[in-house]
C-alpha positions in Angstrom: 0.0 0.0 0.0 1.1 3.7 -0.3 0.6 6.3 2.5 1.2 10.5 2.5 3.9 10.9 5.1 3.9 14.5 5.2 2.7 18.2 4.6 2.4 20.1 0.9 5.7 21.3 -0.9 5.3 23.7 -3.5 7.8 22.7 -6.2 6.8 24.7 -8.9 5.0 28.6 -8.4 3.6 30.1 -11.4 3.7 33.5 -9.6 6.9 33.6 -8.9 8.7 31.2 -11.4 7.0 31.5 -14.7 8.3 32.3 -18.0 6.2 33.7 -19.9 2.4 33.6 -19.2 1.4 30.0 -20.7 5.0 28.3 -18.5 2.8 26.3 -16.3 2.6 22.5 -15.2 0.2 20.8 -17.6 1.1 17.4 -17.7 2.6 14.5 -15.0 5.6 15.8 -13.8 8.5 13.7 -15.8 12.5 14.0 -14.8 15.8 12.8 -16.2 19.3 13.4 -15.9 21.8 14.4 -18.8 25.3 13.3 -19.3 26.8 15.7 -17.1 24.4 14.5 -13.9 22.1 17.4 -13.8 18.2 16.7 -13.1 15.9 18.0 -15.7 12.0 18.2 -14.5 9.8 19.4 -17.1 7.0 21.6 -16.9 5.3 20.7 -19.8 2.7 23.3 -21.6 2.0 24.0 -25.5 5.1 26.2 -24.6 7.4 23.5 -22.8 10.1 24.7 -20.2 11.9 22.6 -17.4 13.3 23.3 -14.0 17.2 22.0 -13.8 19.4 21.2 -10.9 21.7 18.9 -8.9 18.8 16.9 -7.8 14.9 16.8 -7.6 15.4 18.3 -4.4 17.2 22.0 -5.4 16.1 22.9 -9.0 15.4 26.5 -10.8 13.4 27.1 -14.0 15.4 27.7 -16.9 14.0 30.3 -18.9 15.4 28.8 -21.9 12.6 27.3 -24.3 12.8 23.2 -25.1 10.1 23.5 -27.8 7.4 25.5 -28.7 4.4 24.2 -30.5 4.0 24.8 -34.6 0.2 25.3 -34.4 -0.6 23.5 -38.2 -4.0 24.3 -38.8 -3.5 21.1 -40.8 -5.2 18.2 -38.9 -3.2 15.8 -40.8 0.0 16.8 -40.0 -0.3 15.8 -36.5 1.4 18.9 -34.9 -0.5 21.5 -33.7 -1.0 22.2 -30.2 2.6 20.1 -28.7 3.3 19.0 -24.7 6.7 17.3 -24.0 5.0 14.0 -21.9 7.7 11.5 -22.0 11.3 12.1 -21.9 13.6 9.2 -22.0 17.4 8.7 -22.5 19.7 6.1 -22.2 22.8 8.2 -22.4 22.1 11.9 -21.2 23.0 13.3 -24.7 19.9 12.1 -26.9 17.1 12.1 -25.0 13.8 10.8 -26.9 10.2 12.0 -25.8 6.7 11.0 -26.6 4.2 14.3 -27.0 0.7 14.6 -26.1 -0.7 16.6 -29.6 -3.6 18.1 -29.6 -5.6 19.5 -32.8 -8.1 22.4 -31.7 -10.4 22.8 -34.5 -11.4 25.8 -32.6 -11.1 29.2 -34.3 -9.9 27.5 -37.6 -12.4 28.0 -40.8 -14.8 25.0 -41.4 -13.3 22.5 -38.5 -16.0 23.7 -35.7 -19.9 23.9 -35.7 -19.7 27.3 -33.4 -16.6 28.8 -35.7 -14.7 29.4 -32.9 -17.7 29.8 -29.6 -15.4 29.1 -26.3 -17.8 26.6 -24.9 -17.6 24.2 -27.9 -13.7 23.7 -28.3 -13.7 20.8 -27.1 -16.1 18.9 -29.8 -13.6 20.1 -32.3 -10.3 18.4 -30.3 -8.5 15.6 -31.9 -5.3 14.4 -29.7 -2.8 12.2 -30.8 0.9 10.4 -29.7 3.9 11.9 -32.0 7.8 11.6 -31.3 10.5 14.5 -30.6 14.2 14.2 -30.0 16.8 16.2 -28.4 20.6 16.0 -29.6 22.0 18.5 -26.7 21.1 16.5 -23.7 17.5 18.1 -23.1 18.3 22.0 -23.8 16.1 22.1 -26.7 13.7 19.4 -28.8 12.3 19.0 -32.0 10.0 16.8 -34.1 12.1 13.1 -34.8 10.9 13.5 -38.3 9.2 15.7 -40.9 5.1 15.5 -39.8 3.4 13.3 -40.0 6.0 11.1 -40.1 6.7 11.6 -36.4 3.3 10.4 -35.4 3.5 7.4 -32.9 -0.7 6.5 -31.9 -3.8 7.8 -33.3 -7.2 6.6 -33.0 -8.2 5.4 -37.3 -10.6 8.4 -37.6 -9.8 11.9 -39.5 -10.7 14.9 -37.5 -14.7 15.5 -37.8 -16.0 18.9 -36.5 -18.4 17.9 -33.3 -16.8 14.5 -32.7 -15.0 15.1 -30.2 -12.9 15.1 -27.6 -11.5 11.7 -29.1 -8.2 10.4 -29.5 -4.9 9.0 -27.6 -3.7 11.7 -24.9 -1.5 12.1 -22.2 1.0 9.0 -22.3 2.9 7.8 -19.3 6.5 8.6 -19.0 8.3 5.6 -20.5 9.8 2.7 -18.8 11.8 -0.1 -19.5 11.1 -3.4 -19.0 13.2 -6.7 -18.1 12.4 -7.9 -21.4 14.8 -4.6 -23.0 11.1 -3.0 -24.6 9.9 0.2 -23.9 6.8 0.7 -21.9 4.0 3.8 -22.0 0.5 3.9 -21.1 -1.4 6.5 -22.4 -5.8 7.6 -21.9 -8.2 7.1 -25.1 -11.3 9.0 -25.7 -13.5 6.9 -28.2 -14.5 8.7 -31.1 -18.1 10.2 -31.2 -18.7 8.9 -27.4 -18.2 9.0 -23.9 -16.3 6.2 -23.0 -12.7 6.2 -21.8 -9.6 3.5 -21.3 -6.1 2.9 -20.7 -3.9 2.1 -23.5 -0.4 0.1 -23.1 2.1 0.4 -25.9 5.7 -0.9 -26.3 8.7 -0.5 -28.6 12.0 -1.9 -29.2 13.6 1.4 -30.7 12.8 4.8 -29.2 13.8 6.3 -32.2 11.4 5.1 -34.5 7.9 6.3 -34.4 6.3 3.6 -36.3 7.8 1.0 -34.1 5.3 0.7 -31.3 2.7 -1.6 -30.9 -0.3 -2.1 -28.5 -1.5 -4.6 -26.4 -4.4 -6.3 -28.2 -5.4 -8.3 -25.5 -3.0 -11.4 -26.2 0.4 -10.2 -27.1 1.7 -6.9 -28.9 0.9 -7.1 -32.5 -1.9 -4.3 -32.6 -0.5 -1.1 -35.0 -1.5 2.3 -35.1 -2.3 4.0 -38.4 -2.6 7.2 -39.7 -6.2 7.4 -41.1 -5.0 9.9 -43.5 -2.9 7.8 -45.5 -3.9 4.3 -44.7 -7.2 2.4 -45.2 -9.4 2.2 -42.1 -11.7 -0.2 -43.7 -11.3 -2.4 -40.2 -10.7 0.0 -37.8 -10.8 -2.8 -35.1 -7.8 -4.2 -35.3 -5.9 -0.5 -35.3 -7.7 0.5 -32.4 -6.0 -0.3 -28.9 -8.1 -2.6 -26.7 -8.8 -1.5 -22.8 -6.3 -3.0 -20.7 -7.5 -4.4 -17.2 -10.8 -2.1 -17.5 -12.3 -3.5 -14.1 -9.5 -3.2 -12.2 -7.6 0.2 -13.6 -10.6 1.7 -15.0 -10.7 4.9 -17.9 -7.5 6.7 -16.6 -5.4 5.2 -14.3 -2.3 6.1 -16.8 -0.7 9.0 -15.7 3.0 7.6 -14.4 4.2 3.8 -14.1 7.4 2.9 -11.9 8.8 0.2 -10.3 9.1 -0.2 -6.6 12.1 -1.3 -5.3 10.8 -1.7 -1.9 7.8 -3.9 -2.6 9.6 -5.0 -6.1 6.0 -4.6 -8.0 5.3 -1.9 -11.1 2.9 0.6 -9.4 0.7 2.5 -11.4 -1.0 6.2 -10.7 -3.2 8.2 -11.7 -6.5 10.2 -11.6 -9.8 7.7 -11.3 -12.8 6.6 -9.2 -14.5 4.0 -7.2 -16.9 3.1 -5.1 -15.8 3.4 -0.8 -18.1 3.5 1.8 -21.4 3.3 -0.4 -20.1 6.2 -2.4 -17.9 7.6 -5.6 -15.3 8.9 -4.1 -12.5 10.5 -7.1 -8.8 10.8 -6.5 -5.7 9.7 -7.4 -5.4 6.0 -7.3 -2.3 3.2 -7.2 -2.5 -0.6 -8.6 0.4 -2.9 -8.4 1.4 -5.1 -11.2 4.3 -8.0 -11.7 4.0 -7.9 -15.5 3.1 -4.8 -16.8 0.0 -6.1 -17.8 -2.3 -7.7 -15.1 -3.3 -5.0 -12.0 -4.4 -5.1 -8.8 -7.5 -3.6 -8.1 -6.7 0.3 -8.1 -6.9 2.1 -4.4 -7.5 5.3 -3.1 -3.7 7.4 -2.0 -6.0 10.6 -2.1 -8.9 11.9 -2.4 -9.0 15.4 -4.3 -11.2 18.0 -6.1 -11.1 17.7 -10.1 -12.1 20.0 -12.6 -15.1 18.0 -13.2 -16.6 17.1 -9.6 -15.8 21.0 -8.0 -19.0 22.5 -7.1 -17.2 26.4 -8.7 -15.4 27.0 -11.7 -13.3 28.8 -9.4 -12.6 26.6 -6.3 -9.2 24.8 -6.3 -8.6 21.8 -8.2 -6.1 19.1 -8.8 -4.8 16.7 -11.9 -1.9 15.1 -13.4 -0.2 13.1 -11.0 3.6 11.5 -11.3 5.4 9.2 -8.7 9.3 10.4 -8.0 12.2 9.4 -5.9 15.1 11.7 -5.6 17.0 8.6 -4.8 16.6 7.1 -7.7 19.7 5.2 -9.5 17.8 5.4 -12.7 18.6 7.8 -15.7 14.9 8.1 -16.0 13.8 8.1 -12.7 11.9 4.8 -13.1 12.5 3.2 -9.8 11.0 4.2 -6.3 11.7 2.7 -2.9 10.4 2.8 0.0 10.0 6.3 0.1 9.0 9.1 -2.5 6.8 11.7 -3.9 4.1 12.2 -5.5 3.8 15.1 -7.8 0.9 16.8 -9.1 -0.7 19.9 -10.8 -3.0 22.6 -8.2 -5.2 24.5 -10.3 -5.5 27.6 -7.7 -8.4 29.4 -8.9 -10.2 26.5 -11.4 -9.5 25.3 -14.8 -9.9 28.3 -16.5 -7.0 30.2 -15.0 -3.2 29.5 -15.8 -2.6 30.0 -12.4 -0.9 26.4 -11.7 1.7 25.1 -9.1 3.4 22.1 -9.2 3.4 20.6 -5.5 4.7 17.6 -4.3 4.2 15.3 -0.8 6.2 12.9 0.3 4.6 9.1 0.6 5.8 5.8 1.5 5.6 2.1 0.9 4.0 -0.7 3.2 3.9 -4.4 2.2 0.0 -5.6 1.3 -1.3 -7.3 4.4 -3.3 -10.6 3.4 -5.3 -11.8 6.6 -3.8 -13.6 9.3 -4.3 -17.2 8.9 -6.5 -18.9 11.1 -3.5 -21.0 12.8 -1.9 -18.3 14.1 -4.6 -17.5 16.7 -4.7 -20.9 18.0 -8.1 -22.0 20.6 -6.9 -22.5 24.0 -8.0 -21.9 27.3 -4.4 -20.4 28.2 -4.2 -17.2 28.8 -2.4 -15.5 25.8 -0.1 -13.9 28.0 1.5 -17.3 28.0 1.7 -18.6 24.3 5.0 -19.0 23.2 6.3 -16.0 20.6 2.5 -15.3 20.6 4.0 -11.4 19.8 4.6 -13.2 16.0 1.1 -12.1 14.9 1.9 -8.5 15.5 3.8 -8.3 12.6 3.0 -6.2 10.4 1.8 -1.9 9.5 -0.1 -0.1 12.1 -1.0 3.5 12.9 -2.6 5.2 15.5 -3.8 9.3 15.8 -1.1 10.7 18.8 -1.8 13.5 21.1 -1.2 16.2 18.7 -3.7 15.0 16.1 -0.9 14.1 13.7 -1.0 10.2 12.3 1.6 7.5 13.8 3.0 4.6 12.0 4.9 1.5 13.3 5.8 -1.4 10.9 6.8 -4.5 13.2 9.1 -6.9 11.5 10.6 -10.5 12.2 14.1 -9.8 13.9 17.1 -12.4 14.6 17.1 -14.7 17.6 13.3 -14.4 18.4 13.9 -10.8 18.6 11.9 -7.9 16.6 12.4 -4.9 14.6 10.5 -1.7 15.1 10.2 1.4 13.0 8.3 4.2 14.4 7.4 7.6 13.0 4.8 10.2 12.6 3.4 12.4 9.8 3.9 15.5 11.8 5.9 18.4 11.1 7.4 18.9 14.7 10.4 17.3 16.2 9.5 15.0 18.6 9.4 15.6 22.2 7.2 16.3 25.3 4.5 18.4 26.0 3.3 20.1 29.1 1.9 17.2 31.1 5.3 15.1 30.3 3.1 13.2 27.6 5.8 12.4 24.8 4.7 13.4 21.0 6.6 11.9 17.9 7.0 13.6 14.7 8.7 13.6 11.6 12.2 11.8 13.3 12.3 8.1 12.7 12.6 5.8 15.4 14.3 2.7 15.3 14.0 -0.2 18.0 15.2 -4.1 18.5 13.8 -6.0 21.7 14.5 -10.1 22.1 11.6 -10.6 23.9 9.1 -13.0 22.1 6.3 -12.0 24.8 3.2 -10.2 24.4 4.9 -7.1 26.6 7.7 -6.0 25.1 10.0 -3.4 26.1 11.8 -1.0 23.2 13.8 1.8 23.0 12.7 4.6 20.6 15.1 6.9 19.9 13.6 10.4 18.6 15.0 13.9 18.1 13.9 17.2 20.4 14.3 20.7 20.6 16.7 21.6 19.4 17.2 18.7 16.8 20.9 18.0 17.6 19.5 16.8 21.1 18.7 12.7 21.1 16.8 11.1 23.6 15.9 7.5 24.5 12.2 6.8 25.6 10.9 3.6 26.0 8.3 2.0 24.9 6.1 -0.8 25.8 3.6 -2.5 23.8 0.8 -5.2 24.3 -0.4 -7.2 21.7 -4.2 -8.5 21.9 -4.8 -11.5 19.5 -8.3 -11.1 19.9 -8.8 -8.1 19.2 -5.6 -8.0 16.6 -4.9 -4.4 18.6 -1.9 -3.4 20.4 -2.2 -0.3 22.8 1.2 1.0 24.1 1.7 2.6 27.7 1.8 6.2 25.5 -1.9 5.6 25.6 -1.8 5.4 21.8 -3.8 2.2 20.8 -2.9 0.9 17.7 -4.9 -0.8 14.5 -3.8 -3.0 11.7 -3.5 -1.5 8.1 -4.7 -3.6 5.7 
């Protein structure tokens, strides 16, 4: 499972940081760092800039423009309206990147019912998947090949005033699989409808936009077409099929990664589902081992989009990306245990450009199946006096301290009948004590090892105080009810399972 750890960060503020008016964070946040080490973040718009820096952690915007968007008011061409999605590179120098295209039939002669009313742009949208390269290690991109020969996925339909929105949108930043092929995901809009899916692609050669295929339900040998050139007499088979519809749903797709924690892909993005006898909209996480087959998506946060706020005006959220600073790939491809996750805050509603990028940090727990029945044996015994009886508290709890602020303790299986206890808090105080004595954790991490294999155990957590160069060693007792499957601590905290 995957937790929020901690408070808001604002990475990216269109106030202050902006380039020009239309610099603002569109798209999933993507990253990757050039030959020379430095971490590119892009802030993706039809005018596409990036922040760069040593690290995710310190970065600036660079005023200097990666691409700006060629507007052809030729829907064939595939290259209107351009966002840099998906950077990739394998050696920091060439650095290949899917882009999210979108034809706006808006305002151009003949290509919208309205000629050009604001509230009908999008029936006149047609978005596509095309291919850009850049030779200077991510400074500055430009179409792979002359249009439309850099297209990459389309749906087999031509533009057609009122149809839309339709099309492929918003790919996934690219991974890379065991098998050496390139991985994306992107969002598909059916033509002339309402319904919505994910879409997984692959490739063998980055640099060649008519080498990726989708996943037509059996293996990879669905191609894309351009309905301009080629027949669309069976549009079926040129169409990419929903992948894992139940369990994903329209749009889980916005950034895939592996986890090198839980050693599963995890999947984000912006979706729905039904808790607690409601919809409740968010971004979600699934977990795969192939790419391919998900986990039934769950809830990391539940948030207001453009669509469910009750004001054009209230703030909103979209476009979410997982990213570790940590990570040892190029591509930033790989999370551990800990993280971020980036996305977009649309301050004052969709229709202003007002847009930060904000980040929070989250973290990693392993999926908790139930406890088999064997290991809460019948007996007349008193628990107390079971042998290691303190094995079934292994596991992920939290608890709600003093202050308000969420606890969470993951219990693992130590040496010599001994256990392993991490403890730590969501706050953003240093630990210590209040008034009364009563001691409060926060955001230190506190580590513990106890060879008792009885339901009391002793440990000593080790936190930081005021001021933070000041450790102290408190201990900590904890009782373990099998019944109940609780554990209450003499900090008066009492503890429940996360599954």
């Amino acid at each position: 499972m995957v937790k929020v750890i901690g408070a808001e960060e604002v990475v990216f503020d269109w106030t202050e940081d902006r380039c020009e008016t239309e610099n603002l964070p569109d798209l999933p946040s993507r990253a990757f760092r050039d030959a020379e080490g430095q971490v590119h973040l892009i802030t993706s718009h039809y005018v596409n800039y990036q922040m760069i820096g040593p690290d995710l952690n310190n970065l600036t915007p660079d005023c200097n423009l990666m691409m700006r968007s060629d507007y052809n008011t030729d829907p064939s061409a595939y290259n209107d309206s351009e966002w840099l999605a998906s950077p990739y590179t394998e050696d920091g120098h060439t650095v290949y990147a899917l882009v999210h295209n979108e034809y706006r039939g808006l305002g151009r002669f003949g290509q919208c019912p309205s000629q050009g009313r604001p509230d009908d742009w999008d029936n006149c949208l047609d978005t596509s998947i095309t291919l850009a390269v850049s030779t200077d290690s991510g400074s500055t991109f430009a179409d792979v090949a002359q249009p439309p020969k850099h297209l990459v996925a389309t749906l087999p339909y031509q533009a057609l005033a009122g149809a839309g929105p339709f099309g492929m949108r918003n790919p996934s930043n690219i991974i890379k699989g065991e098998d050496g092929f390139f991985y994306a995901y992107s969002n598909i809009k059916e033509y002339d409808g309402q319904n919505q899916w994910v879409c997984l692609m692959r490739t063998d050669d980055l640099s060649d936009p008519q080498s990726w295929r989708f996943w037509d339900g059996s293996g990879f040998e669905g191609r894309f077409i351009n309905p301009y050139f080629e027949s669309t007499d069976n549009r079926a088979t040129h169409q990419c099929v929903p992948l894992e519809w139940d369990d994903i749903g329209a749009s889980l797709s916005d950034s895939i990664t592996y986890n090198t924690y839980l050693n599963r892909y995890v999947l984000i993005g912006v979706s729905a589902d039904w808790l607690d006898n409601q919809e409740v909209w968010g971004f979600f996480y699934s977990f795969s081992d192939d790419l391919i087959h998900w986990t039934h998506r769950k809830l990391l946060v539940e948030i207001t989009l453009p669509w469910r706020a009750e004001n054009n005006d209230d703030v909103m959220y979209l476009y979410s990306s997982l990213l570790d600073p940590e990570s040892e790939s190029r591509n930033f491809e790989t999370v551990g245990k800990t993280g971020y996750l980036y996305y977009t805050r649309l301050n004052f509603g969709q229709g202003s450009l007002d847009r930060d990028l904000i980040r929070v940090p989250v973290e990693f727990f392993p999926e908790l199946d139930a406890v088999p029945a064997e290991s809460h044996p019948e007996t007349s015994v008193p628990v107390v006096e079971v042998p290691n009886s303190f094995e079934s508290a292994v596991g992920d709890w939290e608890a709600i301290d003093i202050d308000g602020s969420l606890l969470l303790m993951t219990i693992t299986r130590g040496a010599e009948d001994g256990y392993t206890v991490n403890f730590y808090d969501d706050g953003t105080t240093v630990c210590g004590e209040d008034a009364s004595g009563n001691l409060y954790a926060a955001d230190g991490l506190g580590t513990a090892t106890t060879t008792t294999s009885d339901l009391i155990v002793g440990l000593e957590i080790t936190c930081l105080t005021s001021p933070p160069s000041v450790l102290r060693v408190y201990e900590m007792v904890l009782l373990y009810d099998s019944g109940s499957d609780t554990i209450s601590d003499n900090w008066s905290d009492s503890w429940q399972r996360v599954r």
